[in-house]
N, C-alpha and C positions, 0 to 999 in steps of 0.2 A: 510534550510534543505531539505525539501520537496516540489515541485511547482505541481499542479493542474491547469491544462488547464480548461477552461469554461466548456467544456464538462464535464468531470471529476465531480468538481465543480455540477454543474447540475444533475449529477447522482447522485454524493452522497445526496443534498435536493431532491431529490425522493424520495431514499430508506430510507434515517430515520426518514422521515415524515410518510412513510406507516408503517416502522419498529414499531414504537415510540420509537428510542433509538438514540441519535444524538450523542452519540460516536464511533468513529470508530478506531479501533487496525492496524496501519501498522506496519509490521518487517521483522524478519527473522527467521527462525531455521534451524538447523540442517535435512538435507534429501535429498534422491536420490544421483542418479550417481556421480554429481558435487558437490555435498556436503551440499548446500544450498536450500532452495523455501522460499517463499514470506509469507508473514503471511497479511490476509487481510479480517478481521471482525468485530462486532460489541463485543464491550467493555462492558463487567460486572462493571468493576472498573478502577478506574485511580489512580495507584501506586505514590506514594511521590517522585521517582525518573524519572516516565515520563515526556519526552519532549510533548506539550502541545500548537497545531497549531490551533488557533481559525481561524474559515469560518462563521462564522454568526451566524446561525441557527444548525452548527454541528462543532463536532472538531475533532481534529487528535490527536492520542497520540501514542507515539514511545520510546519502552522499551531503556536505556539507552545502552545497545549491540548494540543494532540492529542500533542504529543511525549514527553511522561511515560509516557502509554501504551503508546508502542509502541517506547519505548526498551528496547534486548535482542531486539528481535526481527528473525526474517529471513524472506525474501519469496522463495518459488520458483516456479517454472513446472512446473504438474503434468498429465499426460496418465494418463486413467484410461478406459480404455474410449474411448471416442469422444468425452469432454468433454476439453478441455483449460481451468484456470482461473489465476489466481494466487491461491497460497494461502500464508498467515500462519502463521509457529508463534510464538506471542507468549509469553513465560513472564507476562507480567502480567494474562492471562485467567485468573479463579477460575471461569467457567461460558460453556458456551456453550447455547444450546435447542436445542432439534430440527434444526430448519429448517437448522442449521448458519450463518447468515447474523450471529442478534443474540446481541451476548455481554456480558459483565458482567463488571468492572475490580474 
């Protein structure tokens, strides 16, 4: 469904080891121009219909919507200058806007 580069990978055993919360929420919603933005944070709960990507020490879970979307895609940790972000390369994006943020499926 979802591929995580080492990087990636590596970021995430950072933050939920500082966090103490080793679940983390990837999806989608509804938002901006193009329709869509990314959903990417740390999980209260894990629903009986999430999908359910163990990494060791943390896991991934992805609401059953959102999973079509962003199935084929992978998620890496990028340093560009002085920003570092996680960024998506999804082949099921036909547009993204400006802003870089909202995109359209």
């Amino acid at each position: 469904m979802i591929e995580l580069t080492d990087k990636a990978i590596q970021e995430f055993l950072t933050k939920t080891e500082k966090e103490g919360n080793d679940t983390i929420r990837i999806g989608i919603k509804p938002s901006g121009c193009a329709g869509y933005e990314y959903i990417l944070d740390y999980a209260d709960s894990v629903h009986d219909d999430d999908h359910i990507l163990e990494f060791g020490k943390f896991m991934i879970v992805v609401d059953p919507a959102s999973s079509p979307f962003l199935q084929g895609s992978t998620l890496d940790y990028v340093t560009e200058g002085l920003s570092s972000e996680f960024k998506f390369a999804n082949p099921n994006v036909k547009m993204a806007c400006g802003c870089g943020i909202s995109l359209k499926f």
